[in-house]
Residue, then its C-alpha position, 0 to 999 in steps of 0.5 A: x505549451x509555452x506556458x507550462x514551459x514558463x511554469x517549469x523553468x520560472x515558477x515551480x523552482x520558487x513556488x515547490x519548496x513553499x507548497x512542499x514544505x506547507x503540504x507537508x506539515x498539513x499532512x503530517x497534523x491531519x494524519x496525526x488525529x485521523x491516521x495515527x501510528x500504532x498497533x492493533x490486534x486484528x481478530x475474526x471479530x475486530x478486523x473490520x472495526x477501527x480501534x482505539x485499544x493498544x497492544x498490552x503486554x499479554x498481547x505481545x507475549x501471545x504474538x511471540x509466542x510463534x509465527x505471527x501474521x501482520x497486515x500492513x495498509x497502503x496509501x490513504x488507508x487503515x488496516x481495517x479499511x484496506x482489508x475489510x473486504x476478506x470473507x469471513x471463512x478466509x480470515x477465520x482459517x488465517x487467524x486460527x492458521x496462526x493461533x490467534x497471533x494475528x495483527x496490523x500496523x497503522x501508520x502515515x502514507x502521506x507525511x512519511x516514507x516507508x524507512x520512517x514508518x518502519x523506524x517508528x515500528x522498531x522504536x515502538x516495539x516493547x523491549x525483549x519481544x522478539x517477532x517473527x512474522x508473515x506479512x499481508x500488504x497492500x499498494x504502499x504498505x508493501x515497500x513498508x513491508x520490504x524495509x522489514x523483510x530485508x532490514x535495511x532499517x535498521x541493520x539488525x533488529x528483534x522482528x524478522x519475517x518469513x512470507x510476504x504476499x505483495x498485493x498491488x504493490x508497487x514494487x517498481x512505482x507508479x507513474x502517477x506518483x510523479x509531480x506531473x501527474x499527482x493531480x491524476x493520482x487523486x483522481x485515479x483513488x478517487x474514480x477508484x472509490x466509486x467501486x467500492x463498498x459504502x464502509x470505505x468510501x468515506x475513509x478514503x474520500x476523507x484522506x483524498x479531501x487532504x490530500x486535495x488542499x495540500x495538492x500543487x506541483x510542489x506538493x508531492x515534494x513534501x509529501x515522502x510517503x507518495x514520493x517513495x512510489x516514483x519509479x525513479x525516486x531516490x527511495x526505489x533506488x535505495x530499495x531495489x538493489x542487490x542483497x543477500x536476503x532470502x525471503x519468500x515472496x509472493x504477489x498479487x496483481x490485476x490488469x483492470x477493464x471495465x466489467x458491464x455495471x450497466x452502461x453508464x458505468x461501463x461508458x464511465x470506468x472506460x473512459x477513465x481507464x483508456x485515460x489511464x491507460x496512456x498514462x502508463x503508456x498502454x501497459x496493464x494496470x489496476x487503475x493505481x499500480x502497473x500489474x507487472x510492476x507487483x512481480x518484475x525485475x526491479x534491481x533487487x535480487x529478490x525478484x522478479x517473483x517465480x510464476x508460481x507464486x503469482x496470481x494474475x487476475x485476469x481484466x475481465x474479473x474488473x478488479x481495481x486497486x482497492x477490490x483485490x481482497x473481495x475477489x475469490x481468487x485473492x483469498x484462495x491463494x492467501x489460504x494457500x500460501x499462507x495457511x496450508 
């Protein structure tokens, strides 16, 4: 204990601006060639592939053409790997739901924070094209989304939004974006992607390696994109206040336990999960994300979110962080409220 208290008061104040300053700059060259900003077209066909093909013009004429669906990925991700897992007949009625106009936006969730990704957004989008759009966002890409919806960035702009369906979103942050407990944070996505199918694993665990020799005390100070989850960050504060938007708002949100994969896994996952489980100090979560922290009352004057427009799985469905979109109730519910 008088160790970790020496480091606090004699250690980190040298060290962090050093390892906060070189995190940030390896995460910034590695998500440049590994994760880099752009627009993709997000089909029946495609949704589940990477890409490498900009947007051309009669793309963008065809998505403003009308109401439009964006996806936006969370931490570590890509919009193809966050949203892989949706069945085949529940993308199928979304995109012919929307004509056709349908795609994602991939960005940086290490190196930047979400009013950044969103200025790169708006400086990105071709002159005369107006966007009107419904958003589907999981974990962090839901404060992306959020600066969009209610345009703090910048205060006017061509791109408005309509519904947005928050999916593990930490609207409230996470505990385990906080200095203290960043190594927990990896460990957490790590544990996570044992759950997973093949096709995401290695992404992820690709984007976890980085985050891994980047990591330190100092690091997540450095790091805006996993900065702007702390629940007393300056970014929640900036987000979470009153305003005058009105937007519709739905969520989507898991409080996990184990399910019975066979004994090893089950004595594996629940040990992880009861460690989880202090770290949040007994409240409900996915593993990553405080269940209520998707829909409760943060500041903002649009939550918390109405019962009606939530889904709650229930801890017995053993749905983590990263398998919402392969449980049946999530594609229910993006039918309905998005393509009904």
């Amino acid at each position: 204990m008088a160790g970790r208290k020496l480091l606090k008061v004699l250690v980190y104040p040298v060290t962090d601006p050093i390892v906060g300053f070189v995190g940030d700059k390896i995460a910034a060259r590695w998500e440049a060639g590994h994760r880099p900003y752009g627009f993709r077209s997000f089909g029946p066909a495609d949704f589940r592939q990477p890409s490498t093909a900009a947007l051309g013009t009669d793309d963008w004429k065809r998505l403003s053409s009308g109401r439009a669906l964006l996806f936006i990925h969370g931490t570590f991700s890509t919009a193809h790997g966050a949203f892989g897992q949706i069945d085949d007949p529940t993308f199928a009625a979304l995109h012919q739901h929307y004509g056709g106009r349908v795609f994602a936006f991939n960005h940086f969730t290490l190196s930047e924070d979400p009013k950044q990704n969103v200025e790169w957004l708006m400086a990105n989008l071709p002159a005369g094209v107006p966007l009107n759009c419904d958003v589907i966002c999981h974990s962090r890409g839901g404060l992306v989304a959020r600066v969009l919806a209610e345009q703090r960035v910048p205060a006017a702009s061509p791109f408005t939004v309509g519904r947005v369906v928050f999916v593990g979103v930490p609207n409230q942050g996470t505990l385990l974006a906080h200095p203290d407990h960043m190594v927990k944070m990896i460990d957490r996505f790590t544990t996570a992607v044992n759950i997973l199918p093949t096709g995401f694993v290695t992404e992820l665990l690709e984007a976890l390696i980085t985050a891994v020799k980047t990591i330190g005390h100092g690091a997540l100070k450095g790091l805006d994109g996993l900065r702007s989850m702390q629940p007393d960050g300056d970014f929640l504060k900036w987000l979470n206040v009153p305003s005058q938007q009105k937007l519709d708002y739905f969520g989507i949100s898991s409080n996990y336990e184990p399910k019975d994969e066979g004994l090893r896994a089950m004595v594996r996952n629940a040990a992880i999960n009861k460690a989880l489980d202090t770290i949040f100090e007994d409240a409900g979560n996915d593993l990553v994300v405080p269940e209520a922290g998707v829909h409760a009352a943060n500041g903002g004057t649009l939550f918390p979110i109405e019962p009606a427009r939530l889904l709650t799985i229930a801890p017995e469905a053993g749905v983590s962080h990263v398998t919402f979109f392969s449980h049946p109730a999530t594609s229910q519910k993006l039918t309905a409220w998005l393509a009904s």
